[in-house]
N, C-alpha and C positions, 0 to 999 in steps of 0.2 A: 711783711712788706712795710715800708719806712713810713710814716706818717707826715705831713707837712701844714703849717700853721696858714691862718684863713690869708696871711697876709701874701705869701707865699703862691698859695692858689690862685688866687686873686690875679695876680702877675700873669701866672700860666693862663689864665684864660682869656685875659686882654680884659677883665672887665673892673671897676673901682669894688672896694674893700666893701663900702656899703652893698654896692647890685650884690653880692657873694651873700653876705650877710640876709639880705632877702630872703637869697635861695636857700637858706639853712632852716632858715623861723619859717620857711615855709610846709618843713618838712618832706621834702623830696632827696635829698639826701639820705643814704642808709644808714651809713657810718661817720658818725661824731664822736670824738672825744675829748674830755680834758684836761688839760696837762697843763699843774698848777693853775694860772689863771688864764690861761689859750685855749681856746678852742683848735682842735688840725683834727684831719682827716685823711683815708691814706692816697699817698700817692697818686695809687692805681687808679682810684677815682678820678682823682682830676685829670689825669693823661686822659684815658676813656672820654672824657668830656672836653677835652680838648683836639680831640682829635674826629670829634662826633663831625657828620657834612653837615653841609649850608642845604639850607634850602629856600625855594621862592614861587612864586605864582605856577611858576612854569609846571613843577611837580602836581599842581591839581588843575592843570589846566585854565589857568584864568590869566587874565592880560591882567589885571592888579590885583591884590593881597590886601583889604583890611586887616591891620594889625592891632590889637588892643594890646597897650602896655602897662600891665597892674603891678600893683605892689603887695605885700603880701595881706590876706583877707582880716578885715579890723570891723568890729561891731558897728552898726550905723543907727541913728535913733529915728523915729519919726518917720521913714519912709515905709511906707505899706506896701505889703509883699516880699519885703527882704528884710534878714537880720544882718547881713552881711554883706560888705565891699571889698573887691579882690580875690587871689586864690590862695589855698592854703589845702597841703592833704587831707586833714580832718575833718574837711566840708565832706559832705554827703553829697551825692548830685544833684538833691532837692535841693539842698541850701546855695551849691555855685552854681548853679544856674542861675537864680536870680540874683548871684551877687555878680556875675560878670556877665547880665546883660545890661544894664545900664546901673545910673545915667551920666553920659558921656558926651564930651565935647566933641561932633563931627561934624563932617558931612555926611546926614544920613543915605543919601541916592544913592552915593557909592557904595556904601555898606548893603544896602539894598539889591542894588544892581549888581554884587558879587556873587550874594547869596550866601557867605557862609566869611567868619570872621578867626581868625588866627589870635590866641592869646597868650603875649610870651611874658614871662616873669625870667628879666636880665635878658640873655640873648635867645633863650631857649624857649619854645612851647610847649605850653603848660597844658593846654584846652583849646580845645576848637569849637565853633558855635558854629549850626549848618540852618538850611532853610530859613534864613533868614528872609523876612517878607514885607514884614513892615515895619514902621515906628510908633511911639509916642515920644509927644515931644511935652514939657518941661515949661516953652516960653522963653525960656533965659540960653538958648545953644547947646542945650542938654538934651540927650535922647536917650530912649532905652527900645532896645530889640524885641520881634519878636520873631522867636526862633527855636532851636533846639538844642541842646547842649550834647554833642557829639561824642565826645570821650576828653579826658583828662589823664594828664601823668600822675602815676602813687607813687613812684618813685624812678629818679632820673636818671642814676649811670648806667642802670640795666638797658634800657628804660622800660618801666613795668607803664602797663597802661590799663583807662578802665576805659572802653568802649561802649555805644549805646546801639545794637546791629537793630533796632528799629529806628533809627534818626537817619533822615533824608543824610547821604553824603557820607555817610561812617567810613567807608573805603576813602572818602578823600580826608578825613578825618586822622586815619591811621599813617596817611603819609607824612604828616605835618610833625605828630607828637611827638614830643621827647629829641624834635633837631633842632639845629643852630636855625635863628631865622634873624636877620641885624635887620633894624629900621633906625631911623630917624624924624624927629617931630619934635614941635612943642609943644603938644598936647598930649593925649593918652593914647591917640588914635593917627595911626603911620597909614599911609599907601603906598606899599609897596610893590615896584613895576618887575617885569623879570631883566635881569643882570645888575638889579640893583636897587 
């Protein structure tokens, strides 16, 4: 099967060079290689993920979608409770859970009043956080969850996933992972309504 460079892919999937770039150092991808100084990967991969469905509130039942949009998991100093911010395969579930529960710029009510948070790394979801109940807040527009970390993608064209069947929602957890999910924001944190 033919391989094709990140620039390339990039195109086919509608998304910039850097989100692509994310999705690789994140480790969800299977197959990388290098060829002289490129990175490409094959084909088949990026068809598969181009042609993965949409999905949106409607698939777990909810009138809006909390969406958290990370980037890939980077050490964090001084915050207690976490070593880490974002997602990345290599985290354990100990460690992403508390890097992608907070702290985050939102509206926490709605987050609250969902119950359960969508987290896509580019277009796709990476992690779901369910029973979500309450906050801390920060002071400064910052909050962090308190909730449960539902399952997460180990790798995406398959898409292989790691579920938690004691976490409130895991069945709504399993709809989510590893599809296409587009939002919009300036912040880290989308609301996403159904058809759009």
């Amino acid at each position: 099967m033919a391989d094709i460079t990140t620039v390339r892919a990039a195109a086919q999937l509608g998304l910039a060079v850097g989100t692509l770039r994310k999705l690789t150092d994140s480790g969800i991808f299977p197959v990388l290689r290098a060829r002289g100084n490129r990175t490409v990967m094959p084909a088949a991969d990026i068809l598969a993920l181009a042609r993965r469905e949409l999905v949106g509130p409607e698939a777990v039942g909810a009138r809006e979608l909390p969406v958290l949009r990370v980037g890939v998991a980077e050490r964090v100093e001084g915050d207690q409770g976490r070593e880490w911010a974002g997602f990345a395969t290599h985290l354990s579930p100990q460690d992403l859970h508390p890097a992608l529960s907070g702290w985050w710029r939102c509206d926490p009510e709605r987050v609250v009043q969902a119950g359960l948070m969508a987290v896509t790394l580019g277009h796709y979801v990476v992690a779901v956080l369910t029973g979500i109940n309450g906050y801390d807040s920060r002071g400064d527009g910052r909050y962090r969850f308190h909730g449960t970390l539902a399952g997460s993608v180990t790798e995406l064209v398959t898409p292989q996933q790691w579920v938690n069947p004691d976490a409130p929602g895991a069945d709504r957890a399993r709809l989510l992972l590893g599809r296409r999910l587009e939002s919009e924001s300036g912040g880290p944190v989308a609301y996403v309504r159904p058809g759009g």
